[in-house]
C-alpha positions in Angstrom: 6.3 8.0 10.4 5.8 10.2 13.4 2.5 11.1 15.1 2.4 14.7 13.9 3.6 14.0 10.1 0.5 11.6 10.1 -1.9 13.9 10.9 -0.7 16.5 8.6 -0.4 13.8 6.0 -4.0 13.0 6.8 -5.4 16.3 7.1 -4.2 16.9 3.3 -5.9 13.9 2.4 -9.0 15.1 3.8 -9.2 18.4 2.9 -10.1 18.3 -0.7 -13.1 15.2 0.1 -14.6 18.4 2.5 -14.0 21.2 0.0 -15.7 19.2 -3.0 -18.6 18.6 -0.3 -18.8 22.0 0.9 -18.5 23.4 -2.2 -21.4 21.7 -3.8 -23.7 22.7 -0.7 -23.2 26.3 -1.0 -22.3 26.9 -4.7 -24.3 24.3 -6.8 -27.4 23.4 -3.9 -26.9 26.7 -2.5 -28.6 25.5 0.9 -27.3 25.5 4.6 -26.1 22.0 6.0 -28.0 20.8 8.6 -26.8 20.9 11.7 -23.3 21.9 10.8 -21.5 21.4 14.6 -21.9 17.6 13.9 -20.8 17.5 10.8 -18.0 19.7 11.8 -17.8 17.1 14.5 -17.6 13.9 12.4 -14.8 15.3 10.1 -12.5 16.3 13.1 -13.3 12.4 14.5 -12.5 10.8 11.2 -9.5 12.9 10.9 -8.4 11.6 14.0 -9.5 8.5 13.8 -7.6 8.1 10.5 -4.3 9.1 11.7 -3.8 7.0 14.8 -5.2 3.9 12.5 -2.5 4.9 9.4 0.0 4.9 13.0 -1.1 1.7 14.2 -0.9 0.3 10.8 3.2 1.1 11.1 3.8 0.2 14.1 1.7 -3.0 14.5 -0.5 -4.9 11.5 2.3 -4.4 8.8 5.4 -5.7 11.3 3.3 -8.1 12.9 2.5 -9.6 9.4 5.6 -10.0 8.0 6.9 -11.2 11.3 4.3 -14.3 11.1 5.3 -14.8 7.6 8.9 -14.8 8.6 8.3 -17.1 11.7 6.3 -19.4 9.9 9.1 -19.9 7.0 11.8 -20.6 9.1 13.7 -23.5 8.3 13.8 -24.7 12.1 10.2 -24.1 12.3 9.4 -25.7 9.3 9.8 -30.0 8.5 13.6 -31.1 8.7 14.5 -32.1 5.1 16.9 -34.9 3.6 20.0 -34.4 2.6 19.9 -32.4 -1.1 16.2 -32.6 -1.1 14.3 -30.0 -2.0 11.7 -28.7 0.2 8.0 -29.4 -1.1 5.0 -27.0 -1.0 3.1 -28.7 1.7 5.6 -28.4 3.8 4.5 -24.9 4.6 0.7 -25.9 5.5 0.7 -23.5 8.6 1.6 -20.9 6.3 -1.7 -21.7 4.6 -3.6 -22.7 8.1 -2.6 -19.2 9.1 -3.8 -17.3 5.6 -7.3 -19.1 6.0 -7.8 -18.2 9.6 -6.7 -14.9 9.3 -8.8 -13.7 6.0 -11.6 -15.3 7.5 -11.3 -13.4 10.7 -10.3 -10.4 9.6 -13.4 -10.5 7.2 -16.1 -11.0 9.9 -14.5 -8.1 11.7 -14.3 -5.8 8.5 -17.1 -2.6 9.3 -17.5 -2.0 5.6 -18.7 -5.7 4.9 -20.8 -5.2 8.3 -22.5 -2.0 7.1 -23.4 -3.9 3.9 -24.6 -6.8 4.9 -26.9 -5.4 7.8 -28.0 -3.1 4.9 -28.7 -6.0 2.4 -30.7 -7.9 5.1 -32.9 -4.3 5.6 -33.4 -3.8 2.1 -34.4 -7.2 1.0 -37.0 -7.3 3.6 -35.6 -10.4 5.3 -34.2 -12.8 2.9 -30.9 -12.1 2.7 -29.4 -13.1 6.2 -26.5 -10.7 7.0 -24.4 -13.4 9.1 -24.9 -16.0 6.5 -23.8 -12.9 4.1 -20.5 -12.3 6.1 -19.9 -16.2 6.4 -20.0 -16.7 3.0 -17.8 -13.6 2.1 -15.3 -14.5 4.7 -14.7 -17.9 3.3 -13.9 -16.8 -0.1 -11.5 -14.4 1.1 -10.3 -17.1 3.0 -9.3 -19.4 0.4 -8.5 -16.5 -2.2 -5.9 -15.5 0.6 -5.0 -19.3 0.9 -4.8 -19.7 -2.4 -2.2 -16.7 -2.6 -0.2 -18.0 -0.8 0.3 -21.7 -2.4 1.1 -19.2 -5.4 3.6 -17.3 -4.0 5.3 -20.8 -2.2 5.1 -22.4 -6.1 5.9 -19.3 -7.7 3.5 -19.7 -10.3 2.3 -16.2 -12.8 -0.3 -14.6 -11.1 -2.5 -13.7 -14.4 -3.6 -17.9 -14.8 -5.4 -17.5 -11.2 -6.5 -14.2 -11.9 -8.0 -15.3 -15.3 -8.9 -18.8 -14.2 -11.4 -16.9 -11.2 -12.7 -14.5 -13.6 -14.1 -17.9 -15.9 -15.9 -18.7 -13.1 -17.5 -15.1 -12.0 -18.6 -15.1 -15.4 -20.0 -18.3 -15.8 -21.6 -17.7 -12.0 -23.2 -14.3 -13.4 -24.8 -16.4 -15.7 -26.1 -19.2 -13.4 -27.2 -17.2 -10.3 -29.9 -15.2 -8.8 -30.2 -11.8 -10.7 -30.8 -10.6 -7.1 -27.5 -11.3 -5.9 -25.1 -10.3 -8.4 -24.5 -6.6 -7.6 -24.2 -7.4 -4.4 -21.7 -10.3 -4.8 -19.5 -7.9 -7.0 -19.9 -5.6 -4.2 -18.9 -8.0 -1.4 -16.1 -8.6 -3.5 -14.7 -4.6 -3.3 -15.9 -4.0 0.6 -13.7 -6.9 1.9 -9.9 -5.2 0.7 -10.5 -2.0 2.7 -8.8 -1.1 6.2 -8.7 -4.1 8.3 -7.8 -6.9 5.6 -5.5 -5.1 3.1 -2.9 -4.0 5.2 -2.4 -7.8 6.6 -2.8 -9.4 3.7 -0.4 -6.8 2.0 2.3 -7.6 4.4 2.0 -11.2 4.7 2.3 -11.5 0.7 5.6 -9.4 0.9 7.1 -11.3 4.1 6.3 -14.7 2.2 8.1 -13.8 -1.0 10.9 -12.0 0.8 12.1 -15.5 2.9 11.2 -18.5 0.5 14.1 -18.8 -1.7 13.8 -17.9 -5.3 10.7 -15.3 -4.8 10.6 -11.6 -5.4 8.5 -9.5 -3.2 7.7 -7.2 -6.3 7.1 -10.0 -8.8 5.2 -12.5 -6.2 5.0 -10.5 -3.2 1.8 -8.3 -4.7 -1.4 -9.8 -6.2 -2.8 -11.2 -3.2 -5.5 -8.6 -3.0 -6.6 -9.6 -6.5 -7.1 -12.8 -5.4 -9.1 -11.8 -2.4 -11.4 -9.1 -3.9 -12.5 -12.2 -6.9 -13.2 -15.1 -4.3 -15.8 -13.9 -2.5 -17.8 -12.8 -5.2 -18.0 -16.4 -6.1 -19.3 -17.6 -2.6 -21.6 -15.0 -2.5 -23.3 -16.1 -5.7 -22.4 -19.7 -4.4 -24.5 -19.3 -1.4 -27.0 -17.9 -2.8 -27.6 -20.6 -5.7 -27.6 -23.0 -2.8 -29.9 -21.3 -0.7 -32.3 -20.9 -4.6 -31.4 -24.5 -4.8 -32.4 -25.8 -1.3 -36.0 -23.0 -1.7 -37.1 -24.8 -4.7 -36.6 -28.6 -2.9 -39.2 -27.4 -0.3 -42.2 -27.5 -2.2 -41.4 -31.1 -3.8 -40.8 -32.5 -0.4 -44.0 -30.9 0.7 -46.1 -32.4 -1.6 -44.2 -36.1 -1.6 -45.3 -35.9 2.3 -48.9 -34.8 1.6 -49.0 -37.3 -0.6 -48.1 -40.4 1.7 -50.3 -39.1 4.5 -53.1 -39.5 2.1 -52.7 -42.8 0.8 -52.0 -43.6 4.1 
């Protein structure tokens, strides 16, 4: 993909998100946009900004993925097997150290999930703490990434996680703080978006495409499924903790009033 076939590519893409804004301004508001030289401005940045990302995407996160996933399969790299023995899933646990570490990081760092949680913490006055937010987000894309992985090394159908997960949002939903649960649903979409998807997408393929027996098509995909459902469960997790741990304070106050008195 060259530099100038990306930006064309990227212009086209824009191009009808501006007209259906536009259009709506002056046809169905019928008003002037204010100050129209920055918004001007911020389209031309995001149409740049968009095509030397898509660029760096080629040339670095997706190669870069499937090289880890290729490096960390290897069978000099991995444990030295027996004689006709077959090799057994936890022989791969850096593949799985390296899913954790990189969902989690990549997580922190994504700016949609920063926008939302600083937002969250605005909006709720205080009580919902945007690091602990992140945190809590980051680990279950963490382990939905880990978990994606141990599929794709057992080559199990994706549809039992998938449905297994969904039991438990469900019976979360339920159990949780009515507060939280559009925003854990939400924290579940925000965290497959432009830093995390395309390493996690290249990762899954380079992992079915050098353990024997796996198909990149059949168990390469399904990886971001498994991501986007996790952290909607720590999200509600956390926050049934954090309901759990609020109501304990009172009790404890009152035990300790108590003994002071009979003291």
């Amino acid at each position: 993909m060259t530099l100038v076939a990306t930006f064309w590519d990227t212009l086209l893409d824009i191009l009808p998100i501006a007209a259906i804004i536009f259009g709506f301004q002056y046809l169905v508001i019928r008003k002037r946009i204010k100050r129209l030289s920055q918004v001007l401005t911020g389209f031309f940045m995001v149409w740049v900004g968009l095509s030397f990302f898509l660029v760096g995407l080629e040339q670095a996160l997706f190669p870069m993925g499937e090289l880890m996933a290729t490096q960390l399969t290897d069978p000099h790299f991995l444990p030295e097997l027996a004689a006709g023995a077959e090799r057994h899933w936890s022989d791969y646990y850096w593949v799985y150290l390296f899913a954790f570490t990189i969902g989690a990081s990549t997580t922190i760092a994504e700016p949609s999930l920063i926008a939302v949680s600083l937002k969250a913490g605005e909006i709720s006055g205080g009580t919902i703490n945007p690091l602990m937010l992140r945190i809590s987000v980051a680990l279950g894309m963490a382990f939905g990434i880990t978990l994606g992985t141990w599929r794709i090394v057992m080559g199990w159908p994706l549809q039992w996680f998938v449905l297994v997960a969904y039991i438990l949002v469900i019976i979360q939903t339920f159990r949780s703080p009515r507060s939280i649960i559009p925003l854990a649903f939400d924290s579940g979409g925000v965290t497959t978006s432009t830093i995390t998807v395309p390493i996690i997408a290249a990762l899954g393929l380079g992992l079915a495409a050098t353990i024997p027996g796996r198909s990149p098509i059949m168990d390469g995909f399904g990886m971001i499924a498994l991501a986007c459902l996790f952290p909607i469960i720590t999200v509600m997790g956390y926050a049934q903790i954090a309901e759990w741990l609020e109501k304990r304070k009172p009790s404890s106050d009152i035990t300790h009033s108590h003994s002071d008195h009979t003291t």
